[in-house]
N, C-alpha and C positions, 0 to 999 in steps of 0.2 A: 549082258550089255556092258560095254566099255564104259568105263566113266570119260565123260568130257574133260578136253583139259586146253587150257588157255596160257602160251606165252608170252609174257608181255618182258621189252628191251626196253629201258628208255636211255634218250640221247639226248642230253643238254647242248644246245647250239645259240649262244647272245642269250637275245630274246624270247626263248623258241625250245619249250620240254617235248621233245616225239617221241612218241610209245607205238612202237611197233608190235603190233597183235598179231597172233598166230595162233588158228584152235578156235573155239567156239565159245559165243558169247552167250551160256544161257544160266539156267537157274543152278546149275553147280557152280560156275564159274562170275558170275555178275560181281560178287560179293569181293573176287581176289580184283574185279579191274577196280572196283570201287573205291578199297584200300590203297589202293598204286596212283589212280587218280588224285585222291586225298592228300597223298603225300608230295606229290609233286604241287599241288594247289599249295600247301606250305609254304611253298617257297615263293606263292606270288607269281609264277612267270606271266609274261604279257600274256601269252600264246602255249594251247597246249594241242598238239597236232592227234591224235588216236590213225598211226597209219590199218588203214583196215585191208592191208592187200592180201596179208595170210588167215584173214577169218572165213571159215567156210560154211560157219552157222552162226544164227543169231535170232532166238526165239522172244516169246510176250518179254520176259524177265528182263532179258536181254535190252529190246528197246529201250524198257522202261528204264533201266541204268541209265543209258548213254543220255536220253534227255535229262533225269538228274542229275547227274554230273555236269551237261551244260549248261542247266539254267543255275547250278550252286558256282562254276566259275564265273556265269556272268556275275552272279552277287557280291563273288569277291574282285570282279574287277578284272577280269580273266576272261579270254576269250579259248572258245575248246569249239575244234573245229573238224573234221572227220577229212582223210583222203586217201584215195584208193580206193573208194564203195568200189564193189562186186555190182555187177548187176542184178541179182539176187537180193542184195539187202536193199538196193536201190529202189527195186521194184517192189518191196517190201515195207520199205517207208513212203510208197507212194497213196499204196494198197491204204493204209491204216492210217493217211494223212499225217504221219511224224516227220514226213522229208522237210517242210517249212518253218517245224521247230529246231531245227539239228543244223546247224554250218556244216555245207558239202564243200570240198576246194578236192578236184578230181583232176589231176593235169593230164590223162588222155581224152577228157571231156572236148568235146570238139567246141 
């Protein structure tokens, strides 16, 4: 079996840290967005975008990052907000009711 692997860019813009994800967010890989999250949290930005248009998996482990990481930015005052859901994780977080915990901002969302 292949091991999973997750790459993440980020791009500072203003106000505005994007982390562009590529690869699969699960229980090998939660751990490395965790740290990258963390570290951009450091800096305070208003806004942290997770673009999700290159994740093409994202299991239990998986969810459960993404809502800690957004409720630890809201605490620092931080907003973290998800674009480009799949419709796959979309339906995913509909499934397990986490879509109402998580900022979606989707611009081919009709």
């Amino acid at each position: 079996m292949d091991r999973a692997e997750l790459s993440i860019t980020v791009h500072r813009t203003g106000d505005e840290a994007v982390l562009q994800l590529a690869g699969e967010i699960d229980m090998l890989t939660a751990a490395q967005l965790s740290t990258v999250v963390n570290e951009v949290l450091a800096d305070s930005p208003p806004r942290i975008v997770l673009d999700m248009g290159g994740v093409t998996f994202c299991d239990s482990q998986g969810l459960g990052t993404l809502v800690v990481l957004s409720r630890k930015a809201s605490h620092l005052r931080s907003l973290l907000m998800l674009s480009n859901v799949g419709d796959f994780l979309l339906r995913v977080l509909d499934i397990t009711g986490l879509r109402s915990a998580l900022m979606i901002r989707n611009e081919t969302a009709p």
